[in-house]
MIDRENPA-305122 format. One record per residue (C-alpha): residue in one letter; x, y, z. Coordinates in nm, 3 decimals. Layout:
% residues N
A, X, Y, Z
...
This chain:
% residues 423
X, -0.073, -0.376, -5.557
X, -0.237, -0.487, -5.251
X, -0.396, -0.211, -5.021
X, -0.117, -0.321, -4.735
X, 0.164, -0.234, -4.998
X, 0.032, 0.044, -5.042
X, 0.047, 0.158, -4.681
X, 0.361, 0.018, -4.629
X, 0.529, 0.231, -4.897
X, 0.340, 0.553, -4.794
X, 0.458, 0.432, -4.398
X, 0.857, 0.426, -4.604
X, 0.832, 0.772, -4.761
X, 0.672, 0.983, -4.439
X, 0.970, 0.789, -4.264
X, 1.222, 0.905, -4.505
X, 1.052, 1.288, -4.506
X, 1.074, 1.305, -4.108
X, 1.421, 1.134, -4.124
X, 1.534, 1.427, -4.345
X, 1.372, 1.672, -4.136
X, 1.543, 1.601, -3.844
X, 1.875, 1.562, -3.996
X, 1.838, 1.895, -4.183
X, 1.630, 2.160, -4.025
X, 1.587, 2.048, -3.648
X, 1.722, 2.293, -3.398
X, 2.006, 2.142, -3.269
X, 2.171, 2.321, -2.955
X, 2.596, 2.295, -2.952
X, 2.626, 2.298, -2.531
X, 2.687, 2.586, -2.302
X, 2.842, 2.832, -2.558
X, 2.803, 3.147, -2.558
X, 2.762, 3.167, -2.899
X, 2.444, 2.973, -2.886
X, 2.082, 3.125, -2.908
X, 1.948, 2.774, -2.868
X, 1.788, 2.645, -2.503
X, 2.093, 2.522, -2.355
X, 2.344, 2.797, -2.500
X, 2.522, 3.088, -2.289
X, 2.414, 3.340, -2.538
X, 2.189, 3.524, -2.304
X, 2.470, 3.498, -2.033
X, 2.725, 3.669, -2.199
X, 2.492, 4.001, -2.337
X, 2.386, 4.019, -1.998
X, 2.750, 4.070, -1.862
X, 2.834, 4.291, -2.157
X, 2.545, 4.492, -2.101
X, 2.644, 4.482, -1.742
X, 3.003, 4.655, -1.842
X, 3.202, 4.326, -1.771
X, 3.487, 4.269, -2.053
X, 3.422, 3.944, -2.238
X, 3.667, 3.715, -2.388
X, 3.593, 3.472, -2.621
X, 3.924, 3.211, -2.653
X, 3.953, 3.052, -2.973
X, 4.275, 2.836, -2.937
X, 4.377, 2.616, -2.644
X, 4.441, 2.775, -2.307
X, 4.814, 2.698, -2.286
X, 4.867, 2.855, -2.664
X, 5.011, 3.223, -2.746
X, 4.790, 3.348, -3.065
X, 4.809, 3.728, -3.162
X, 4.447, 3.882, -3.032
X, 4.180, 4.016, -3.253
X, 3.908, 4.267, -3.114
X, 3.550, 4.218, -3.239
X, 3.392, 4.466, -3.438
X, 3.098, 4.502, -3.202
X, 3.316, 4.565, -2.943
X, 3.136, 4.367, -2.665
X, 3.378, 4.062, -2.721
X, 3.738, 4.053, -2.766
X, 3.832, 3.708, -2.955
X, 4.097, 3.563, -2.909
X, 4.289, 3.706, -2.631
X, 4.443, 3.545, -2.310
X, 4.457, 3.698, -1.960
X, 4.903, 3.583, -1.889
X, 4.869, 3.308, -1.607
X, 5.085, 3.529, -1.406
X, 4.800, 3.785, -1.429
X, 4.536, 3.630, -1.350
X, 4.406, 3.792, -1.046
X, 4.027, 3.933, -1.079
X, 3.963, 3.789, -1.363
X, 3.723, 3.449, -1.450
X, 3.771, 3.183, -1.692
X, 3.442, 3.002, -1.755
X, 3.439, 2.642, -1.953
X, 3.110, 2.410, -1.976
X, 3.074, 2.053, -2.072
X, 2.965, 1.887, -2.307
X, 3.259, 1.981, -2.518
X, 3.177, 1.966, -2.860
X, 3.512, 1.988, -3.031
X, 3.891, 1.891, -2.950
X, 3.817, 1.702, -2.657
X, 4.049, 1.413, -2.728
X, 4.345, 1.651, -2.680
X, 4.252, 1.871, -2.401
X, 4.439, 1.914, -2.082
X, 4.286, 1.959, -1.765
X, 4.635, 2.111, -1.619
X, 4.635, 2.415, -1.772
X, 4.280, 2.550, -1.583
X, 4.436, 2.424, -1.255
X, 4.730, 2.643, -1.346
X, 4.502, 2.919, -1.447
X, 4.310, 2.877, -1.096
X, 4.611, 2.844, -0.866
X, 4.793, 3.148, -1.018
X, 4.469, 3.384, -0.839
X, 4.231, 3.363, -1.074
X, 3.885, 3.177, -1.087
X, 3.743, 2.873, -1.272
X, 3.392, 2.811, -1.311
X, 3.342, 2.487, -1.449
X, 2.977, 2.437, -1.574
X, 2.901, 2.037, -1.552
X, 2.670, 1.939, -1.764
X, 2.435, 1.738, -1.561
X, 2.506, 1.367, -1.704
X, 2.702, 1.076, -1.583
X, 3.059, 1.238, -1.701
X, 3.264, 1.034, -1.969
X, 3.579, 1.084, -2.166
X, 3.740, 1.429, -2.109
X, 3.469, 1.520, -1.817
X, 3.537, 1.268, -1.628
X, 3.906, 1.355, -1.625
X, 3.836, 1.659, -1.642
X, 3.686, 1.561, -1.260
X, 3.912, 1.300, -1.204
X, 4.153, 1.560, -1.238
X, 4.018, 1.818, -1.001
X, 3.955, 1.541, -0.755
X, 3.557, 1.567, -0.758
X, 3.440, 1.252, -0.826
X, 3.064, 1.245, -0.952
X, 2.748, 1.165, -0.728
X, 2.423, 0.948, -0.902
X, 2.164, 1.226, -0.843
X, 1.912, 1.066, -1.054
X, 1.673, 0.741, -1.048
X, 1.599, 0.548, -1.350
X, 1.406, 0.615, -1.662
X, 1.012, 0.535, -1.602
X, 0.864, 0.308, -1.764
X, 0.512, 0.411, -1.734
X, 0.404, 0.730, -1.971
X, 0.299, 0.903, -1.667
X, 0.594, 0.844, -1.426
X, 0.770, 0.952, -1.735
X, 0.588, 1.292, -1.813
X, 0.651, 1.367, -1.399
X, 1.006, 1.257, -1.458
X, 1.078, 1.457, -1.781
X, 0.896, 1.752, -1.623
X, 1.070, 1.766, -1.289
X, 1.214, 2.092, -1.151
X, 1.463, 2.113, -0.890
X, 1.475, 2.392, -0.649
X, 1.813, 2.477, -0.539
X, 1.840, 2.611, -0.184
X, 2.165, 2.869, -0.037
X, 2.383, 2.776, 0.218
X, 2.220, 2.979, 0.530
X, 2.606, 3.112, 0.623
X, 2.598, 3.204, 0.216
X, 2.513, 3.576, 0.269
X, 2.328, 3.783, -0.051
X, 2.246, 3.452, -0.234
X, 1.941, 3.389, -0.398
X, 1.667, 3.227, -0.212
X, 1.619, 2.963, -0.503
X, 1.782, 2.853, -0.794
X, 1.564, 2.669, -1.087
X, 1.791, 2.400, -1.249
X, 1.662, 2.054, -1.476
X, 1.734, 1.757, -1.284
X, 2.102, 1.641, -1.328
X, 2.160, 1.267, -1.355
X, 2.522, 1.307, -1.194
X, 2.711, 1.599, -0.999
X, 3.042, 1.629, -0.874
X, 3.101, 1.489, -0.520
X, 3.240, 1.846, -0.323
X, 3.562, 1.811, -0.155
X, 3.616, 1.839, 0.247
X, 3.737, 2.194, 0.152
X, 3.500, 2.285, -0.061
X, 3.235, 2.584, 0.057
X, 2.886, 2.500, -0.038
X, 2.715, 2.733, -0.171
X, 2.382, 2.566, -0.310
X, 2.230, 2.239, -0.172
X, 1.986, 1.977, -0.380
X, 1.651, 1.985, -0.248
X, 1.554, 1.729, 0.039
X, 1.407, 1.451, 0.009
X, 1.685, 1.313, -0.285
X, 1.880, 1.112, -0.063
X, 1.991, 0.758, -0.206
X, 1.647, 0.566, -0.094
X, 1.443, 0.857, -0.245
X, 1.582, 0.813, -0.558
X, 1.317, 0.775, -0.790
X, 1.362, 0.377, -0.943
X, 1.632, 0.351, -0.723
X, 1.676, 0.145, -0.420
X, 1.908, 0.223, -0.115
X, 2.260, 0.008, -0.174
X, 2.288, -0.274, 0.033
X, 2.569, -0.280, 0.265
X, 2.734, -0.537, 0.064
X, 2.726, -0.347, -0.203
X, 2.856, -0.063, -0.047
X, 3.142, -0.282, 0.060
X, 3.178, -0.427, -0.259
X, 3.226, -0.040, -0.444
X, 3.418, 0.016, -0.150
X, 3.685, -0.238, -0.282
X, 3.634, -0.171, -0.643
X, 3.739, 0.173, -0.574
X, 4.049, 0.115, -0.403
X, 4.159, -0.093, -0.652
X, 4.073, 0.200, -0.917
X, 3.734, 0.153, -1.062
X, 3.541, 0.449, -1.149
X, 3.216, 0.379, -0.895
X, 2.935, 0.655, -0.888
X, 2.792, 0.676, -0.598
X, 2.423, 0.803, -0.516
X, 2.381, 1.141, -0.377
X, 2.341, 1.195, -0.004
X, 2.032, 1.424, 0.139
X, 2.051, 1.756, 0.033
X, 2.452, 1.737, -0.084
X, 2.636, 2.035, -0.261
X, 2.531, 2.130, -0.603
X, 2.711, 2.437, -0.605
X, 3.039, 2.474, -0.417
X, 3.354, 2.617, -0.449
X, 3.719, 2.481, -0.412
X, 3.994, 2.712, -0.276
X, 4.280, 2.590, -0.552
X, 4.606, 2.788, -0.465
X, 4.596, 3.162, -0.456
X, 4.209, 3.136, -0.641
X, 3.924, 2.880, -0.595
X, 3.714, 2.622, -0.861
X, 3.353, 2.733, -0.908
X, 3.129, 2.395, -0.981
X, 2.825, 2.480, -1.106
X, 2.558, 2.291, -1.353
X, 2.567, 2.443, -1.725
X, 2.192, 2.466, -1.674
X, 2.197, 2.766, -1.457
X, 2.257, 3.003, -1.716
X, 2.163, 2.878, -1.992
X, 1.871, 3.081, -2.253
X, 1.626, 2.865, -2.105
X, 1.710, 2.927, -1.734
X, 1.860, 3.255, -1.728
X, 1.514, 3.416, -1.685
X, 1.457, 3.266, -1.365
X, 1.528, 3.555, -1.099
X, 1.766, 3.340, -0.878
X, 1.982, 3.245, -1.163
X, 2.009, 3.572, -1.260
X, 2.061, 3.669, -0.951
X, 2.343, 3.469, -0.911
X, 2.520, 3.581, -1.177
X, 2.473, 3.939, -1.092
X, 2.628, 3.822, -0.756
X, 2.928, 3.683, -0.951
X, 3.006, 3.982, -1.174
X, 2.950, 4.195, -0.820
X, 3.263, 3.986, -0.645
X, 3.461, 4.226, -0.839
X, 3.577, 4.052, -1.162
X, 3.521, 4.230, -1.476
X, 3.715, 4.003, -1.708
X, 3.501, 3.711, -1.815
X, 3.686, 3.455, -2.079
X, 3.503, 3.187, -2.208
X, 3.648, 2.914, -2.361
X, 3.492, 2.853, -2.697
X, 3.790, 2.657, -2.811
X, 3.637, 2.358, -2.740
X, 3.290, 2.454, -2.852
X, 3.459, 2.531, -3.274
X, 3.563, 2.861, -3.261
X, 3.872, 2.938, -3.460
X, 4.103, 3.173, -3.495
X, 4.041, 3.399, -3.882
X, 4.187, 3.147, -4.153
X, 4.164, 2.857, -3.911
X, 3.873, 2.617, -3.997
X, 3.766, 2.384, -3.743
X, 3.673, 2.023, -3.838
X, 3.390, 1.886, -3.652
X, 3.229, 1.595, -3.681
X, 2.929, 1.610, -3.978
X, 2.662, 1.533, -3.748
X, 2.370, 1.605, -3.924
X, 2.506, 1.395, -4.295
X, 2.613, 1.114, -4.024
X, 2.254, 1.091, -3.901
X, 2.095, 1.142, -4.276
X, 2.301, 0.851, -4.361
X, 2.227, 0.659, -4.065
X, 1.839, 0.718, -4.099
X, 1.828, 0.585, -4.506
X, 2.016, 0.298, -4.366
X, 1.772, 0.226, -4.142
X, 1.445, 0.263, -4.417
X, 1.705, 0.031, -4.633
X, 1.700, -0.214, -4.339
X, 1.312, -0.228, -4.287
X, 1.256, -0.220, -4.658
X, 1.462, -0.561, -4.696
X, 1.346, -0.737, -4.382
X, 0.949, -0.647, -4.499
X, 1.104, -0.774, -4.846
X, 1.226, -1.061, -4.727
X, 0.927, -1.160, -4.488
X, 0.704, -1.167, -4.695
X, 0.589, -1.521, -4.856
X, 0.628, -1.624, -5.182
X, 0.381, -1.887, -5.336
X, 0.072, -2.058, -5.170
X, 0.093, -2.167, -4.806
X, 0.121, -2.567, -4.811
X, 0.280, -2.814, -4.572
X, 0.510, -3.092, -4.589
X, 0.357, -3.469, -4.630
X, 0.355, -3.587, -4.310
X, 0.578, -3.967, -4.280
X, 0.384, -4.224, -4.121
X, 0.637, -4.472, -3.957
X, 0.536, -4.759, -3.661
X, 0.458, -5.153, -3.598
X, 0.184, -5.302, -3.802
X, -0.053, -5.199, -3.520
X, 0.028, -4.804, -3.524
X, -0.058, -4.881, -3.916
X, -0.420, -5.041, -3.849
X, -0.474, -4.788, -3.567
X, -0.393, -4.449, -3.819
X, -0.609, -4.628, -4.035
X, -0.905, -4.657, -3.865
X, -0.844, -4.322, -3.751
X, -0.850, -4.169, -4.115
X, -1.182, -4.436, -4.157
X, -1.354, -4.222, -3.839
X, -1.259, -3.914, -3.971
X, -1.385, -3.962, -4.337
X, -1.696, -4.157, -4.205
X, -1.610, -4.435, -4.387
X, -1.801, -4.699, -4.167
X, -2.080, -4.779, -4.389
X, -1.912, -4.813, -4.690
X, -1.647, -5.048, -4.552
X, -1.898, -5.271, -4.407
X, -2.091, -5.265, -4.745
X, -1.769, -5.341, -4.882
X, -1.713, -5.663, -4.600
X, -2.052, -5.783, -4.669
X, -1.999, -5.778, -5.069
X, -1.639, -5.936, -5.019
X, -1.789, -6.218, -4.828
X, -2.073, -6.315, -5.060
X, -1.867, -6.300, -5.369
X, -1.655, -6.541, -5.179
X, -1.936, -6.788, -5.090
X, -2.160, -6.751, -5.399
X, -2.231, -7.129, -5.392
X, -2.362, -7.094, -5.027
X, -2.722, -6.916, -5.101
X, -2.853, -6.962, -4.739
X, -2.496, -6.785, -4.613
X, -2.560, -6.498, -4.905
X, -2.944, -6.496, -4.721
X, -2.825, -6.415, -4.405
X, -2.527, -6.159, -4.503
X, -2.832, -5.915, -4.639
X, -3.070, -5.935, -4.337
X, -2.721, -5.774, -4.165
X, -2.801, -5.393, -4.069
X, -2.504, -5.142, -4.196
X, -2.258, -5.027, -3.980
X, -2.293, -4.650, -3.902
X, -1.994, -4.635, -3.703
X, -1.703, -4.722, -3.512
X, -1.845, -4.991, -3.276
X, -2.162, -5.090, -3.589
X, -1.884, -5.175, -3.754
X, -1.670, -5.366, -3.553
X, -2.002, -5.560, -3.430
X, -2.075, -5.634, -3.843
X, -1.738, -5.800, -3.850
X, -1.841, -6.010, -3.559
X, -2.214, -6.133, -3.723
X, -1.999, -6.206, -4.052
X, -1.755, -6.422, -3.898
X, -2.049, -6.630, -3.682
X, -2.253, -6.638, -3.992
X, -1.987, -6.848, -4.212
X, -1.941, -7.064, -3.941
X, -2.288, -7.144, -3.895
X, -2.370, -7.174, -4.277
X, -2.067, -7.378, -4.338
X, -1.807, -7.172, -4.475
X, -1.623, -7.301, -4.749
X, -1.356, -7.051, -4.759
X, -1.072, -7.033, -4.517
């Protein structure tokens, strides 16, 4: 086997071994759930309010369901359990996106319900252009999302800088005991705040839509254009204006809407002193009931097994399927037998014929020969004509194109000066 085999099947296994890696034993994070000790989980979040005397529900069934409650043996979560919509004053029922369960039957209705009746929702976005159940989930609570975020770089170093950014969150200034920062990743969409909406966090300047990084400023055709598409009930994202709400709240019948991103208190965030800070602010408003819905994150009432997706076999599979793939197209690329090329068909008038052939004459420097061979020709021709023969051998050889042509001239004048017999 050739030393590039070689390589290529050692470049197949190392693919297959990080493949199988990745599918098996690569921290994976499952969205803002409390449950979660990875980067983007609420884990941190919820010991911190149970350490901070705040009750903590955990629901495991869908918001609108009655299930019989079940109180955790380590007594800082209840599981289970339901606050009655009628009773819902002081208490706050947290849900973040991504959902990574059940979100092909959810309702958005119920949380409005939940929110109107006096208690309040905090809805953690999760930072990325919203689709299937958060954008109706926004659709629903009439926020429509904002384009906070420029393109991709293509460059490695506008890349780094753009994978790297930081954005400082500043308060309202009529906002009073609110942290003087908050330290959030970059989203790439946010909800759009209503008219009644009280902002409570702003984006830092300088993101406007013509700051946008790889993103120009829409025309005013364009805007006119999305204008119309909108009416007619296409889902446009718009960019975000300067320094536009990131966190707000909605007054929503006798309680309000909290919009915040899920990376504000997530593990990786929480540490920051204004996030923390915030959240300290919200258990201080005076709610001590905190229910998280975990529903839609796979947690299931005892003897109920949820049935999520199988992720990590799904990629496995999809990841031999690709080695499979590169194996047969490097299979199949590869040549089989000596290189040679087709004959090529020489086709033309009787002139294209003489022409190739004194082409293939100057390129196998057949000159000489072939006015050897004229000279021979002629005098085996005239061989009863010794003063012709005479002259044909004091004729110098052709070394050439022209030598030749010019030998072919003396020939001809010679028979016609010696008498020529032959015609």
């Amino acid at each position: 086997m050739s030393r590039a085999g070689k390589g290529a099947i050692l470049a197949v296994l190392m693919a297959i071994v990080v493949a199988s890696w990745i599918a098996f034993y690569a921290p994976r994070g499952s969205g803002p759930s409390t449950l979660s000790p990875s980067p983007n989980g609420w884990l941190a979040a919820r010991k911190y309010l149970a350490a901070r005397g705040a009750e903590i529900i955990l629901l495991d069934h869908q918001l609108d369901s009655q299930v019989d409650s079940q109180v955790d043996s380590q007594a800082d979560t209840q599981i289970g359990q339901e606050n009655p919509q009628g009773e819902a004053g002081g208490e706050i029922l947290v849900t973040g996106f991504p959902w990574s369960s059940a979100a092909l039957q959810a309702d958005p209705e119920p949380y409005r319900t939940f929110a109107e009746a006096g208690g309040t929702l905090i809805v953690a976005y999760s930072g990325e252009v919203p689709r299937g159940v958060e954008e109706r989930f926004m659709t629903h609570f009439d926020v429509a999302p904002l384009r906070s975020r420029g393109k991709t770089p293509w460059g490695y170093r506008g890349w780094r800088r753009w994978q790297t950014e930081n954005w400082e969150l500043t308060p309202n200034p009529e906002l009073s005991g609110a942290p003087p920062t908050l330290s959030i990743r970059p989203p790439a969409a946010v909800p759009r705040a209503p008219t009644a909406a009280q902002s409570w966090f702003h984006a830092p300047a300088g993101r406007s839509a013509g700051a946008l990084r790889g993103q120009e400023k829409p025309s005013d055709r364009r805007q006119l254009v999305d204008n119309v598409l909108e009416e007619m009930g296409a889902y446009i994202i718009r960019p975000l204006a300067d320094q536009a709400a990131v966190i707000f709240a909605v007054p929503t019948g006798a309680g309000q809407v909290i919009w915040l991103p899920a990376d504000l208190f997530s593990n990786g965030r929480l540490g920051e002193a204004g996030n923390a800070g915030l959240l300290e602010s919200l258990l201080a408003g005076g709610a001590t009931r905190w229910s998280f819905d975990e529903y839609h994150h796979g947690l299931r009432p005892p003897g109920e097994r949820a049935t999520p997706v199988p992720q990590r076999v799904f990629d496995l599979f999809l990841a031999h399927g690709l080695v499979l793939y590169l194996l047969a197209l490097w299979f199949f690329a590869r040549r089989f037998g000596p290189v040679w090329r087709e004959p090529t068909v020489q086709s033309g008038s009787t002139a294209d014929l003489l022409r190739g052939l004194g082409t293939l004459h100057g390129e196998m420097n057949h000159h000489r020969a072939a006015g050897d061979l004229l000279v021979t020709r002629v005098q085996q021709l005239e061989a009863t004509n010794p003063a012709l023969s005479s002259a044909l051998a004091e004729l110098e050889p052709a070394t050439h194109g022209p030598s030749l042509v010019k030998l072919a001239h003396h020939v001809e004048r010679i028979r016609r000066e010696h008498g020529s017999l032959s015609h």
